[in-house]
C-alpha positions in Angstrom: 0.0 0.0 0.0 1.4 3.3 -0.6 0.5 5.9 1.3 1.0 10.2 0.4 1.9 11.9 3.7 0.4 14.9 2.3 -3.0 13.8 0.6 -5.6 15.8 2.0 -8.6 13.1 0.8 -7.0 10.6 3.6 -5.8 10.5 6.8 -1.9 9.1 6.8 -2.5 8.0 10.0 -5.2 5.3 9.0 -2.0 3.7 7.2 -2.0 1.4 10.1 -5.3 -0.1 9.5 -3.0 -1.8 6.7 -1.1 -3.8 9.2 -3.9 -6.2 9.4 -3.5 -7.5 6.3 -0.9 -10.5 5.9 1.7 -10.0 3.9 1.2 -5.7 3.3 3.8 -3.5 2.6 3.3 -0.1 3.8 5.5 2.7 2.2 5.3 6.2 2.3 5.5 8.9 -0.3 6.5 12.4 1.6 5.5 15.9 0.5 3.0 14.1 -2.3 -0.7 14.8 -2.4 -3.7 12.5 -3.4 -2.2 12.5 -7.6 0.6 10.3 -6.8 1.5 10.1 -10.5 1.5 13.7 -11.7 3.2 14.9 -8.4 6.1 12.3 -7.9 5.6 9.7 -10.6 9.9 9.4 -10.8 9.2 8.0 -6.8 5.9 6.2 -7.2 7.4 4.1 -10.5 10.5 3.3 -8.4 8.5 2.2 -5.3 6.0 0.1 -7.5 8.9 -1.4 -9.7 11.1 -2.1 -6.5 8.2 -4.3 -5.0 8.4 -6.6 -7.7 6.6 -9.8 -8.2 
């Protein structure tokens, strides 16, 4: 799950709720808002491609 420290549609906090999920990642993308993709897409790409399969 990856989470924008600055998104003003969700609460970062909730992030945690993730943790109940087996196997979750939980990464953060600081100083991006809810448009992951047009605000960092260079750090969003290199979370997503770093996951892997």
């Amino acid at each position: 799950m990856i989470f924008r420290d600055s998104d003003p549609r969700w609460d970062p906090a909730s992030a945690h709720q993730y943790e109940a999920v087996p196997g979750a990642k939980l990464e953060y993308l600081r100083g991006v808002g809810h448009i992951a993709m047009l605000e960092d897409h260079d750090a969003l790409a290199r979370l997503i491609l770093d996951h892997g399969p």
